[in-house]
C-alpha positions in Angstrom: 20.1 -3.2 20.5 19.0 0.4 19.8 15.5 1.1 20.6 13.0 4.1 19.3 9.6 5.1 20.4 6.4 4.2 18.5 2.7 4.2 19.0 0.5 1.0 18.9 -3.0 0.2 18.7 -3.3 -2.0 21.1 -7.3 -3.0 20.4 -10.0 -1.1 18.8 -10.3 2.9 20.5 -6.7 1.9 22.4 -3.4 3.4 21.5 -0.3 2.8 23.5 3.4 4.3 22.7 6.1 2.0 23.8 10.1 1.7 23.4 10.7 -1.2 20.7 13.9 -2.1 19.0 15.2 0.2 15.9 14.2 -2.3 12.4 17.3 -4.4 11.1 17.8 -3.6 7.2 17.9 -5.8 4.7 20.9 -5.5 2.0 18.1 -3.7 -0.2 16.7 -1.2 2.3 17.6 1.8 3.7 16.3 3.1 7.6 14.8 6.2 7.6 14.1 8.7 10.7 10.3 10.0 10.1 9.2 13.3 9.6 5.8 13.4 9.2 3.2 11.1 8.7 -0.4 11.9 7.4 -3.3 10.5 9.3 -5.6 8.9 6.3 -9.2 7.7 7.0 -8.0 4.1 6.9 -5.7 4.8 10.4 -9.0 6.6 12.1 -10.7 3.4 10.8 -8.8 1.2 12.3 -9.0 2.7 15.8 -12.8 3.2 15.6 -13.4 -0.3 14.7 -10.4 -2.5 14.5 -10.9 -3.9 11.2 -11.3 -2.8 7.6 -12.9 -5.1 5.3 -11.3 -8.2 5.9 -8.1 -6.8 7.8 -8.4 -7.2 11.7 -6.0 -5.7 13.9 -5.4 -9.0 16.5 -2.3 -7.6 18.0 -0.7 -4.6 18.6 0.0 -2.4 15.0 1.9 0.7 13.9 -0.6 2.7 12.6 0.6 5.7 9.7 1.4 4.9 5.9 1.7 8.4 4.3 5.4 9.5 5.5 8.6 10.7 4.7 11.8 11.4 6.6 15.5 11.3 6.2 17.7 8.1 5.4 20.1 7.5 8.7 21.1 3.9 7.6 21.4 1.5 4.3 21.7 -1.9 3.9 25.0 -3.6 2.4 23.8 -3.4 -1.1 22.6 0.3 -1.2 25.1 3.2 -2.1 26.1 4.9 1.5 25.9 8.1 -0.1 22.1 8.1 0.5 22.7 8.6 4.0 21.1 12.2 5.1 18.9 12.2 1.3 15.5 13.4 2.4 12.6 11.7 1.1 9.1 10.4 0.3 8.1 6.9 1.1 6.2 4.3 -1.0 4.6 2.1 1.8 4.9 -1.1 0.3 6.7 -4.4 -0.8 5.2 -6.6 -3.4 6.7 -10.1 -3.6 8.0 -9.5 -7.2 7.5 -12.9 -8.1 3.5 -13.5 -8.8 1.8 -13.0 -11.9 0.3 -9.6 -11.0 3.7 -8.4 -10.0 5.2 -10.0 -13.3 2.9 -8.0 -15.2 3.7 -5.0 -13.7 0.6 -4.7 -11.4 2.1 -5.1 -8.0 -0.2 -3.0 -6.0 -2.3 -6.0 -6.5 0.4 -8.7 -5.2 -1.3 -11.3 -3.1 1.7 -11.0 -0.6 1.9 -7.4 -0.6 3.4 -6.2 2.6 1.6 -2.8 3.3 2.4 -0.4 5.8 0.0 -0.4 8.3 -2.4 -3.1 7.0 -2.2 -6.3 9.6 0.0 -7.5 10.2 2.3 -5.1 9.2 3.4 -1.7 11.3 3.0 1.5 10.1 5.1 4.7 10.7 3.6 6.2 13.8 7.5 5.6 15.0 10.9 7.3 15.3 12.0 4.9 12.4 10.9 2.7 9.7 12.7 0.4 7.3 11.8 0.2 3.6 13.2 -1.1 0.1 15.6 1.6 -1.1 14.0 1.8 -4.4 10.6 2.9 -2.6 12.7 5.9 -1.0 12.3 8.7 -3.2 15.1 11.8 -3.2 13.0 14.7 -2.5 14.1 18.5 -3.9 14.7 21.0 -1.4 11.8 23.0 -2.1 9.5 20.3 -1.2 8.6 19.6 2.5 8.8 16.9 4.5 4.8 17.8 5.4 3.9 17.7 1.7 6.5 14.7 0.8 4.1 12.8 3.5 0.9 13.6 1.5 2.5 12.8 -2.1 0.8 9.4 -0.7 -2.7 10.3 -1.2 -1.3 12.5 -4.6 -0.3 9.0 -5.9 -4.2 7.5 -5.1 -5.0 10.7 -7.2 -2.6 10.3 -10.1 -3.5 6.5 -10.3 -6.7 7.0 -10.2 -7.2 9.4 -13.0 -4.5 7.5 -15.0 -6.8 4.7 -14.7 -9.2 7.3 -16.0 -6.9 7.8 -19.5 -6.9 11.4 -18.4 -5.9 13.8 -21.2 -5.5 17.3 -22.0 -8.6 18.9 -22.6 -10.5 16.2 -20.3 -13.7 16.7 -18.6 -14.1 16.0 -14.7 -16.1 15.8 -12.3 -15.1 14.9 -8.8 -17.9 14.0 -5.5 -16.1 15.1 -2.3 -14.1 18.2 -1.4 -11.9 16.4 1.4 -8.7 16.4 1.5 -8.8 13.2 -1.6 -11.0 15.4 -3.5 -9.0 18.4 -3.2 -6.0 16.6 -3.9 -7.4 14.8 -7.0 -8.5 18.1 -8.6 -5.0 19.2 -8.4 -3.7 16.2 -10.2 -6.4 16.5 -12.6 -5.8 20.1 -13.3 -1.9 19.2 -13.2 -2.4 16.5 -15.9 -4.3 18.5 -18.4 -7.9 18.3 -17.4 -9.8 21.9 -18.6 -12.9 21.4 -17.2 -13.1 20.3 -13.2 -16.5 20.0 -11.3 -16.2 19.3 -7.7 -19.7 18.7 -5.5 -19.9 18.5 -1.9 -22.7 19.7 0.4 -20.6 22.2 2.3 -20.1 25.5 1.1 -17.2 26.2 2.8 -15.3 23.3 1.3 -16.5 23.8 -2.2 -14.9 27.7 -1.7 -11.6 26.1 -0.4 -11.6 23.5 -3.5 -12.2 26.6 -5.8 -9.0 28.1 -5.5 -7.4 24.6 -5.6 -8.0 23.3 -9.1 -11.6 23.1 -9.2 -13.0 25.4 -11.8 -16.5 25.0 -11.2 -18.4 23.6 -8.0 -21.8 22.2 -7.2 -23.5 22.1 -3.7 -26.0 18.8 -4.1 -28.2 19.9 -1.7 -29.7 21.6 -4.4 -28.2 21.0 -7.8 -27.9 18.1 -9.6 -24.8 16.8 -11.8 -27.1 13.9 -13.6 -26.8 14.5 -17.2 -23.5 16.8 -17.4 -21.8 14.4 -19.8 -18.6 14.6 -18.8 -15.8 12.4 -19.8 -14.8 11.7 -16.1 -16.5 11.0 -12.7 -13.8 10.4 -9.7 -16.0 9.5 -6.5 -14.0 10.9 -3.6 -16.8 10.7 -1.0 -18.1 6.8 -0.8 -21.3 8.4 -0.6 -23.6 5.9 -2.3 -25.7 8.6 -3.6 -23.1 10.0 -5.0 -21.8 6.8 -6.5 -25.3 6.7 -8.4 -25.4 10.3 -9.3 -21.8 10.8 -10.4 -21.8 7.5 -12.6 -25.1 9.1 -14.3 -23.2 12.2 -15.0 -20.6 10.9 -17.2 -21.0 10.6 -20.9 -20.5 8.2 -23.8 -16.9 5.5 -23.4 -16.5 7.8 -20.3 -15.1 6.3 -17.0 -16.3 5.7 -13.3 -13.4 6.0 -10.9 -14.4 4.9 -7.2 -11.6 6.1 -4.6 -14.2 6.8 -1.6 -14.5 4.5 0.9 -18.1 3.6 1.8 -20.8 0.8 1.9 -19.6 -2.7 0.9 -22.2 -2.7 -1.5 -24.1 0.4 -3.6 -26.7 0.5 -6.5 -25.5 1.1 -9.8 -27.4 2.9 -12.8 -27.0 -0.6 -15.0 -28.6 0.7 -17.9 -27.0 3.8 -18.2 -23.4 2.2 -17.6 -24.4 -0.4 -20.5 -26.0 1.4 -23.4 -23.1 4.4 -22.8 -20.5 1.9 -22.6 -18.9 2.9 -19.1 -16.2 2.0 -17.8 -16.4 1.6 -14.3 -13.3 0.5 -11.8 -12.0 0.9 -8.2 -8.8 1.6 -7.3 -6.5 -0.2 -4.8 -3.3 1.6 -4.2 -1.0 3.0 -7.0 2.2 1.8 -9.5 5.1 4.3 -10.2 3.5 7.3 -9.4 5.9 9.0 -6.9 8.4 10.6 -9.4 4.9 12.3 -10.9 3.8 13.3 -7.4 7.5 14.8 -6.3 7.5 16.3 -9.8 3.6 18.3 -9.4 4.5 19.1 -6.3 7.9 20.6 -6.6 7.0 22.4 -10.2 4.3 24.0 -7.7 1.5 22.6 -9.9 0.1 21.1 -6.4 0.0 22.3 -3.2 0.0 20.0 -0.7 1.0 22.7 2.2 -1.9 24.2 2.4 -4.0 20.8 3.5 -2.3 20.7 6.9 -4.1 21.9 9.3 -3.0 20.2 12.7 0.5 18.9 13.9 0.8 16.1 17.1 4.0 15.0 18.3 4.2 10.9 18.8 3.1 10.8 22.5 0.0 12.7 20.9 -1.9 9.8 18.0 -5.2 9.6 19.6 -5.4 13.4 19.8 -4.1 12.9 15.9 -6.8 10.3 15.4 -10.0 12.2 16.6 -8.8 15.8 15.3 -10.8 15.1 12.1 -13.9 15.4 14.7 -13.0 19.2 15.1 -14.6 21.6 12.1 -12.3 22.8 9.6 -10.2 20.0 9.8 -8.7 18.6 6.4 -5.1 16.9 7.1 -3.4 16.2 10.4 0.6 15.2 10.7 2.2 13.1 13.1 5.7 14.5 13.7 7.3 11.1 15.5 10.5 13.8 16.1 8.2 16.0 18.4 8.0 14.7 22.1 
């Protein structure tokens, strides 16, 4: 049996690499050698803690969900011709049975199989396996970098979908990280003509300026209470910000949380009732990478220009505490680096 490298958390702070056996396909899935793979918040989670919410990582996991890579194998139902495509992954398999997946919601399948969310592994490996239709042919002019972070784009464009973002729309987004910078792209992308991004570091809020943001806000000292705009997308699960962003958006506008914070935050009730607010998280995406290949390729996103670190496979705790270092926005895994 062939065997490939990958990295494991072993427990909470403790990554391994070890040799393990290459995945055996399915008839509907294609293998593919990875590229790159993004390092979200939810992998650094998961090493500084070990859980998230009520996942718990109680045996070795793959950490890495945001990839892409070539296809170097397909299962006996999948057109061989897709051997050597290069593409984007959707990290997921819904059960495509349940009611939620019947309706067309499967990002909220009760069986969902996620990339690495225990107890399934993630793509901090040579290989992973995946349902062809979640491979995504990628144009030439698109990277495998940026192909990695079309991931994050599709929290973005799912997000502000859930929004009923339009041409001429309003928004305002807390948090110039990388999710904030990325959803002002997609906002700007999808029509928005007004785009307010707040952060409390300068330097960020320059950086987001010249990346679809067309007006920024340091709340250190300004306030965005009262601007009335038609969209609030928290990127920052900043509870403060929740608060201030919610009061910030106008009549029938919406309330996007994407941040990841406190369990629990206070909400302006009587402003989200008398303006008739529609608040929502969002958990994961539906059909959005043929958008995200599309923005990025047409050059209406850049995605590039986010990385700003590269660690080869024997490297992942390096890639896990780079976000420590100032300046940092996205770091890549490279499973084909030594």
């Amino acid at each position: 049996m062939a065997t490939m490298r990958a990295s494991f958390l072993v427990r909470q702070g403790e990554v391994k690499e070890e040799n393990v056996e290459v995945p055996t396909l399915d008839a509907d899935q294609v293998l593919v050698q990875v590229a790159a793979v993004g390092v979200c918040g939810s992998d650094v989670h998961y090493y500084q803690h070990g859980k998230i919410g009520p996942f718990e990582v109680t045996e070795p996991l793959i950490l890495g969900h945001e990839l892409s890579g070539t296809i170097t194998a397909v299962g006996a139902d999948v057109d061989p011709s897709r051997v050597g495509e290069r593409v984007a992954v959707e990290p997921q398999r819904a059960c495509g049975e349940c009611e939620m997946c019947l309706i067309g919601r499967y990002n909220l399948c009760p069986k969902m199989e996620f990339f690495a969310t225990p107890p399934i592994d993630g793509a901090f490996a040579e290989y992973v396996k995946i349902q062809s239709k979640f491979a995504y042919k990628l144009p030439d002019n698109v990277s495998f970098n940026a192909a990695a972070l079309i991931e994050p784009l599709s929290v973005a464009i799912w997000a502000l979908k859930r929004a009923e973002v339009k041409p001429g729309s309003r928004v305002l987004v807390a948090g110039a990280g990388p999710i904030g910078v990325i959803v002002a792209q997609a906002a700007s992308a999808m029509g928005a003509k007004e785009i307010i991004v707040t952060d409390i570091s300068d330097e960020r809020l320059e950086f987001v300026s010249k990346l679809g943001a067309t007006h920024t806000m340091n709340v250190k000292t300004e306030s965005v209470e009262g601007l009335g705009v038609d969209i609030f997308i928290d990127a920052s699960g900043s509870a403060p910000a929740v608060y201030s962003g919610i009061k910030a958006v106008g009549p029938a506008g919406y309330a996007i949380l994407v941040g990841m914070g406190n369990d629990d935050v206070m909400l302006p009730i009587s402003h989200i009732q008398n303006n008739e607010i529609w608040v929502s998280g969002v958990f994961r995406y539906i059909d959005t990478w043929p958008a995200g290949i599309e923005m990025v390729a047409s050059g209406k996103v850049n995605l590039d220009i986010l990385v700003t670190s590269t660690f080869g496979l024997s490297e992942v705790e390096a890639a896990l505490n780079a976000g420590k270092q100032p300046g940092q926005l996205k770091t890549i895994v490279d499973p084909r680096i030594a």
